[in-house]
N, C-alpha and C positions, 0 to 999 in steps of 0.2 A: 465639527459635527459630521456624524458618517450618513449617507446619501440613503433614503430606503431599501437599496441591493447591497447596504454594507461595503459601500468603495469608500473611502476618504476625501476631503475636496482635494488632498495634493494629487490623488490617482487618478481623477475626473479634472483635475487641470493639465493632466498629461494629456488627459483625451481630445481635451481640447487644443492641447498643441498638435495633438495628431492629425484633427480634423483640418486644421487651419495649413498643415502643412500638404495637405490631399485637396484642400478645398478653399485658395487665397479668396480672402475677401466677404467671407461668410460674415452674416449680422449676427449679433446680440441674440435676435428670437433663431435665426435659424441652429445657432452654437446650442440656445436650449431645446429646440427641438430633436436635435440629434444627439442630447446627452439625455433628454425627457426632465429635464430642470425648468425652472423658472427662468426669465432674463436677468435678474437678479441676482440670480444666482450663475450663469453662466458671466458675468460682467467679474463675480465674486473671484471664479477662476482663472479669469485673465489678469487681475489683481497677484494673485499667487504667483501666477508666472514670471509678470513684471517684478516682484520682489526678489526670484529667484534671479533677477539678471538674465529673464530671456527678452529683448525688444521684441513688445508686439507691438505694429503700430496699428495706428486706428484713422481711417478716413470718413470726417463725416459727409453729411449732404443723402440726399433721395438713394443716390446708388455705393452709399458709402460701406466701409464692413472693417474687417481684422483684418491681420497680414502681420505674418511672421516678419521681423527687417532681416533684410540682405546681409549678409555672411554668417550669416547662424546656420548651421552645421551640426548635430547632434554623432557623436562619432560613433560609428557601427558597431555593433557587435557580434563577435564572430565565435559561436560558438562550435567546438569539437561534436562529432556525434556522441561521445561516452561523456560530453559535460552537461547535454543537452537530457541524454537519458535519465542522465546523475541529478537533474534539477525534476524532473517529473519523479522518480522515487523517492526524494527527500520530501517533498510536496504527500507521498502519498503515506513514509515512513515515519517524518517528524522527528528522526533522533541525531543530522547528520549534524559535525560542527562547522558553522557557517563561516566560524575563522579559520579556518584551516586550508588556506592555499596550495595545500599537496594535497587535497580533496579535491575531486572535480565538481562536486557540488561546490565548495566554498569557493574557488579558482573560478567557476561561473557565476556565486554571487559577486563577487570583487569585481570583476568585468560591467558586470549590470551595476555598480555605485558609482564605478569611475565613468560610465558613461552618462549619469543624471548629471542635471546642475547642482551644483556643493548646496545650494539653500535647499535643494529637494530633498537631495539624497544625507543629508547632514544626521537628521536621525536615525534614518535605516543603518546607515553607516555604524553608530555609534551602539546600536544593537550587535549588528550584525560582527564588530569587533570582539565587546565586550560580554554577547550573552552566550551561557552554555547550557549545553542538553542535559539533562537528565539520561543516563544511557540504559537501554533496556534491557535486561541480562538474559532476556529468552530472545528477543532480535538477534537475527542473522545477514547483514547487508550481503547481498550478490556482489560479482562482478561485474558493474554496469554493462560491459562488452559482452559478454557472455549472453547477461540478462536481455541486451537488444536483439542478438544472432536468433536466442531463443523466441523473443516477439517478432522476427521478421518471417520465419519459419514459420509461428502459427498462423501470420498475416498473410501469406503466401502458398498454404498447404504445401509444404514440401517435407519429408521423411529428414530426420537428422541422426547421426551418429554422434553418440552422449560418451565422453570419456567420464567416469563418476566414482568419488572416492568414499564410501558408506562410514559412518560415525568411529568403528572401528580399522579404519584406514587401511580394508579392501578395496583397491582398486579394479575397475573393468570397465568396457566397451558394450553399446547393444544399437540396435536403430531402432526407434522409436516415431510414431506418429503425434509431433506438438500440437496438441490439440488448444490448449492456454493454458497462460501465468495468472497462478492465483497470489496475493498475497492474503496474508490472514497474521494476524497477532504481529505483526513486525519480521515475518517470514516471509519468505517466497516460493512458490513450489509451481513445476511444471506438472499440470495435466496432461497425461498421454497414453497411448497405447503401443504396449512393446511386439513389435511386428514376427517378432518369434515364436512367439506365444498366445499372443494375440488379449492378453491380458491388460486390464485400467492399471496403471499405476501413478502414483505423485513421487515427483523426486525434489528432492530441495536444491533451489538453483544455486546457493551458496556450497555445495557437494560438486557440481558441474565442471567437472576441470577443462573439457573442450566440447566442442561444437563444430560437428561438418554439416554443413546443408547439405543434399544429394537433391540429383535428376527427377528422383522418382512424388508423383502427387499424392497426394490422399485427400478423403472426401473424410470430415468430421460427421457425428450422428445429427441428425436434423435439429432433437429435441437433446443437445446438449446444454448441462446444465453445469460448468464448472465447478461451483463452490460445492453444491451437491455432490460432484463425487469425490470431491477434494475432503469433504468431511466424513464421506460412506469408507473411502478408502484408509481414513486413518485407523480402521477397525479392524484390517485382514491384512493378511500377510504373515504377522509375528508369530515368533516362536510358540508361544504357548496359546493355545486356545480357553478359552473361557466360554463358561457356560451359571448363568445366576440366577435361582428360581427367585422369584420377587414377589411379597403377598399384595401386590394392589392392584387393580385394572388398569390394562394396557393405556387408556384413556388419562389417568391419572398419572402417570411417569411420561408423559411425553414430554415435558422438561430437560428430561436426560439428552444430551447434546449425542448424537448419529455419532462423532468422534471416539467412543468404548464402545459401539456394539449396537445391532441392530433388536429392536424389541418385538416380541412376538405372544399373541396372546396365547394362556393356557386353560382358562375360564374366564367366566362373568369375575371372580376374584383376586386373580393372579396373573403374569405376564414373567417371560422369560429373556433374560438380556444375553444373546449370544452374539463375542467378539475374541480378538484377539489381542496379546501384549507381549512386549518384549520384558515387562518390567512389572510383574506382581505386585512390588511392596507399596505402587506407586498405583496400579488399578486398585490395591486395596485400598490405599485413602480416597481413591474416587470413592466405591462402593460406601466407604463409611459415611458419604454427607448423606447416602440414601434414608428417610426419614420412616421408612416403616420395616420391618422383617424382612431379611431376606438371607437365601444360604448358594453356598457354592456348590455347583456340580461340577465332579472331576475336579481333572489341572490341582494335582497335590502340590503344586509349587502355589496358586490362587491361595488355598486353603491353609498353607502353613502361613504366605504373607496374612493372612486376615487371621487368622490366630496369635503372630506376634503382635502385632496392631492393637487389638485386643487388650493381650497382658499388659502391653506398655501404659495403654489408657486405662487400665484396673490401678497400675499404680500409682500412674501420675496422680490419681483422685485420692489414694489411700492416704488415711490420716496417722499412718506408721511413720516415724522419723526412723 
């Protein structure tokens, strides 16, 4: 039965070996005072331990308490900086495989089971062997190393020099202001501003091929808001501009996700969605979940994707064989 903060008693019986090992000699009520349990329940945990083959002994009498016995030893765990990073992205990814020992995430799980007692770790174990991800076909894991230089940078205000390879395997150099890592949908992108230009951009840290720190500082904007520009910015840039008169009130399309394009009102009845895209035939299936009228302005490349779109779905419905 899992604890009201959703720990398990085996993970609230670690605590209490924790405590007993910071704190020989602790009672019954003080062990549940400092896990916020009952005595009963804290008595339950030193039960678990005892099963798992860890001696805890117990002195009764007025000044009696717990105690770990003497030569119990819990063996260290030493983890890499990039296995350490590796275990806070899988936590925040959920797709990595936790058997896979030439992963630094799995290489950091298997360290963490061999270091529990076998009764503890006996089921995690047995997961953590046999279970597999579901793998996410739009996720892009980073380079853990990469992904820390880039968080130590925005932790530190320092300018860095991005070596960066673009989808179509343009390579180039820029120095850049890390402002922060966002992740979003199983992606990762750094927030920043390119000091050349003086422009927001997001770049995906999996694109990232190097990373210089340099000398120089920067001050971030007070009222920064990452995820916000990380979704304003997925709208400009691209090749093609877009422009989409929409008959319903601004008020009414605010559903539409900042990610295609910023909305702006044109009356009390209508509102216009101006963005950009590298990839027409893919804004046109956006456009098509829109649920009321709406036309393209400009961008003859928008116009022809949303007219094929169109024929395709005239046919797909037609009752011709």
């Amino acid at each position: 039965m899992t604890h009201p903060d959703g720990t398990s008693p085996t993970a609230r019986a670690l605590l209490v070996l924790e405590h007993l090992q910071n704190q020989p000699g602790a009672t019954a009520d003080q062990l549940a005072a400092a896990l916020g349990v009952t005595e009963r329940a804290a008595r339950r945990y030193i039960g678990i331990l005892r099963e798992a083959e860890i001696p805890i002994l117990a002195t009764r009498g007025r000044h009696g308490g717990y105690a770990v016995g003497r030569g119990v030893r819990l063996p260290p765990l030493v983890f890499t900086a990039t296995e350490a990073l590796g275990m806070v992205m899988a936590v925040v990814e959920g797709h990595h495989d936790a058997a896979d020992t030439t992963d630094p995430v799995g290489n950091a799980l298997r360290k963490i089971m061999r270091a529990l007692p076998e009764g503890v770790a006996a089921q995690a174990e047995l997961v953590r062997r046999t279970a597999r991800p579901v793998v996410n076909r739009y996720a892009a894991s980073p380079d853990p190393s990469i992904t820390g230089q880039l968080v130590h940078a925005c932790s530190v205000r320092r300018l860095v020099r991005l070596g960066y390879r673009t989808e179509a395997g343009a390579e180039w150099s820029t120095r850049v202001e890390p402002w922060a890592v966002v992740v979003r949908q199983g992606r990762w992108y750094l927030v920043c501003r390119r000091v050349s230009t003086g422009a927001i951009r997001t770049y995906r840290v999996d694109r990232v091929r190097a990373v210089e720190e340099l000398d120089e500082e920067f001050l971030p904007p007070d009222d920064l808001d990452p995820v916000a520009l990380l979704e304003q910015n997925f709208a400009v840039g691209w090749e093609y501009p877009t422009e989409v008169l929409i008959e319903a009130p601004l008020e009414e399309m605010s559903w539409l996700s900042a990610t295609i394009g910023r909305l702006e009102p044109v009356d009390e009845h209508s509102c216009r969605l101006v963005g950009t895209t590298s990839d027409p035939a893919w804004y046109a299936e956006l456009l098509a979940a829109i649920p009321v009228p709406f036309r393209v302005l400009g961008c003859p490349e928008l116009v022809d994707a949303v007219r094929a779109l169109g024929e395709r779905l005239v046919a797909a419905a037609s009752r011709e064989r």
